[in-house]
N, C-alpha and C positions, 0 to 999 in steps of 0.2 A: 950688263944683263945676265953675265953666265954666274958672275958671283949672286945677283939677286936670287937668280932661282937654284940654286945650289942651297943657299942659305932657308928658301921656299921647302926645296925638298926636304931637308934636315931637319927642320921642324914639323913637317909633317909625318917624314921616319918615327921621329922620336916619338909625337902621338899616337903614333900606329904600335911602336913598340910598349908603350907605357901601356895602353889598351889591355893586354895580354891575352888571353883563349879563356873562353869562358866555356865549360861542360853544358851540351841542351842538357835538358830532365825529359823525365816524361810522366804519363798516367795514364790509363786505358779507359775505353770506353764501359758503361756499365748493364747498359742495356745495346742491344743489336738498332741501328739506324737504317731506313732507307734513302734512298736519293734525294730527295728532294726535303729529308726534316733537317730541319736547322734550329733547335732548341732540343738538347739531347742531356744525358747524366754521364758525370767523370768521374772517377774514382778520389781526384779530388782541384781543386782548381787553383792550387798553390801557384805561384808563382803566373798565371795568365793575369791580364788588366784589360780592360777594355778602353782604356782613356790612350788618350795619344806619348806614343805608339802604339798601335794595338796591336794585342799581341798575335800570332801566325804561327795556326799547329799543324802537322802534319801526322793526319789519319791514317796507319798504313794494318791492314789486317793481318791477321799469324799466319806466318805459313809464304807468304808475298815479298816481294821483291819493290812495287812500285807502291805506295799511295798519295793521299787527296789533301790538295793545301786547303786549308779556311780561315778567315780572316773571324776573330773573336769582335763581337757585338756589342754584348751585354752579360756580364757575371753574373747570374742571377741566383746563385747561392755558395757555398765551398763546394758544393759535386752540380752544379746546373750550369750550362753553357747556352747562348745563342748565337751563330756563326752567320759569316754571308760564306755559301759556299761559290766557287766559281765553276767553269766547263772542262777542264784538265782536269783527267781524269776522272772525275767526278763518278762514283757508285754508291752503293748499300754497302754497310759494314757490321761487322758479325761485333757479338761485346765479347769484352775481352780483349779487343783491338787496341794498337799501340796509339798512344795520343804524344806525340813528339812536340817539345815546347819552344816557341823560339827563344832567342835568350836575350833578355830585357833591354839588354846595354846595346846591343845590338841588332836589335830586327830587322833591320835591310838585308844584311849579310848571313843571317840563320841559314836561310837557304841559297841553294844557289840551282844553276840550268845546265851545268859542265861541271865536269869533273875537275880536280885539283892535282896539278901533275908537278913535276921536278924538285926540287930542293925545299927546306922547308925549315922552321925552328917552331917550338912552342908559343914562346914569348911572339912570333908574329903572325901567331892563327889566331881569325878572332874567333870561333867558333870549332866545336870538336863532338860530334862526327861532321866532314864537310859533307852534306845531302845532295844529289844533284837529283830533285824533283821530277826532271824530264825524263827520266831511265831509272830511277830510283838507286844506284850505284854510289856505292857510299866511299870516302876516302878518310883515313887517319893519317895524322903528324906522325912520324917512328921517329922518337927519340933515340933511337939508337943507330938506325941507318941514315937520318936527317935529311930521308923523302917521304913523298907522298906514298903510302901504298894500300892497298885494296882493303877496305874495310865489309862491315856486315852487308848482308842482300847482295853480294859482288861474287861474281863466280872467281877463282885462281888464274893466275898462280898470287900467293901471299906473300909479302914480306913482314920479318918480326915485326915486332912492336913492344912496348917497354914488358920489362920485365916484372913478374910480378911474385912476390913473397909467398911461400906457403905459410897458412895459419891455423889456429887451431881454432877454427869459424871459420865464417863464409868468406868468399873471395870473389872481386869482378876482375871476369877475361881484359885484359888490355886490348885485344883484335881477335881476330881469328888464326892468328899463329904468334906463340911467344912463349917466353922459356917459363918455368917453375922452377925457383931454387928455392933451397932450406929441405925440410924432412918432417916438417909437422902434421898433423892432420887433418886436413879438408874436411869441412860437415858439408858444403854447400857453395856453388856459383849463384850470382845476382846475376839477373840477365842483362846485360849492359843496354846504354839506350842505343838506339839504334836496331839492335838485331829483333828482328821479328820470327824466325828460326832457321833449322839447319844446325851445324856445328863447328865447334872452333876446335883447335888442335894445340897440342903444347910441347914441347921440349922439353923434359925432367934434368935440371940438373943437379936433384940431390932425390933420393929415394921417400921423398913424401908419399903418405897414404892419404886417402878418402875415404869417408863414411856415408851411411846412406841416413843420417841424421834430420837433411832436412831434403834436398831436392836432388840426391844421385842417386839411381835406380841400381848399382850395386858397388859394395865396398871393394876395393882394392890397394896396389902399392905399385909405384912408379919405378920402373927402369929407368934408368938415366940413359939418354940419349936414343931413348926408342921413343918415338912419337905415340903419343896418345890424346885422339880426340874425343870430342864430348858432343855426342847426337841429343839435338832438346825433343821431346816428344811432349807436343803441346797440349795433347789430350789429357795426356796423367800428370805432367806438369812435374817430368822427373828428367837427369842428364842422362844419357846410358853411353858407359866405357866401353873404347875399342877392344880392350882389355883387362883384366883387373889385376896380374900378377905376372 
């Protein structure tokens, strides 16, 4: 019996590891929704299906910590959606609002109700950001410390998360705290999925600059090893730096 299920578990390891983590996406809402509409406009419905599985997006507005699970219905165009919405948390949503997508391969596990805590590798998360719907408190893999640690909508303390290249174009944050090496020049951050706002922070470890090119509200150049964070102001839809020199 212990060799059968020894051999039970190893095989199922190994499909768990072969699996590997899949990135959600996302897309926002186009017009403002109230409680109770369930046939609404996305910016686009790439990757949603309404056939089995169906897919499960998670509505969270700017500015917010928690939002609203819905269960997709019917596709009813590339930007037209109709949802069953359920009683958790359930409200109105401004547009603009994030539409967080489960991920195809795995819809049971997109979301989850707790949070993701201790030890952790890449290759055996299926899913990244881990969402815990009940508290809206988000968690990432650190490939570099190889736990779990606090991700977007989560208040502090942070730990890194990968490291990420400066370029000369736009850049997505790996978490809310992690380094910048190289020296090149930033035009712009992608808002990764997940965060709905607030700001992330980084570690300079080479004297790269940024431009206000496409979404930083002013140019500067990086200290090494002085922290500098990046505040989203979701009104004007620009980063603004703790410092720029």
């Amino acid at each position: 019996m212990k060799n059968t299920l020894s051999i039970l578990f190893g095989v199922l390891l190994a499909a768990f590891t072969a699996f590997g983590q899949t990135a959600l996406t996302s897309t926002t809402l186009t017009n403002a929704i109230t409680t109770n509409q369930s046939t609404f406009a996305v910016g686009s419905t790439t990757g949603i299906t309404a056939t089995a599985p169906k897919t499960i997006i998670y509505v969270i507005d700017k500015n917010e910590s928690r939002g609203e699970l819905m269960t997709v219905n019917v596709v009813n165009s590339s930007t037209s959606l109709t949802v069953a919405r359920g009683g958790t948390n359930r409200s109105a949503h401004v547009a603009g609002a994030y539409v967080i997508i489960g991920a195809p391969n795995n819809m049971a596990q997109s979301f989850q109700t707790y949070n993701a805590l201790g030890p952790c590798t890449a290759a055996n998360t299926l899913v990244t950001p881990w969402i815990n719907t009940t508290t809206g408190e988000q968690r990432l893999c650190s490939t570099l410390t190889l736990d779990w640690v606090r991700g977007w909508n989560t208040p502090p303390p942070f730990g890194v998360t990968a490291n990420v290249a400066s370029a000369a174009g736009v850049v997505t944050p790996s978490g809310p705290l992690f380094h910048i090496t190289g020296a090149l020049a930033i035009t712009g951050f992608t808002l990764p999925v997940g965060f709905a706002g607030g700001q992330f922070c980084v570690i300079p470890d080479g004297t790269f600059t940024w431009t206000t090119a496409t979404n930083i509200a002013l140019a500067g150049t990086a200290v090494v090893n002085r922290i500098l964070c990046f505040t989203w102001d979701s009104n004007l839809g620009k980063w603004n730096p703790s410092y720029v020199s």
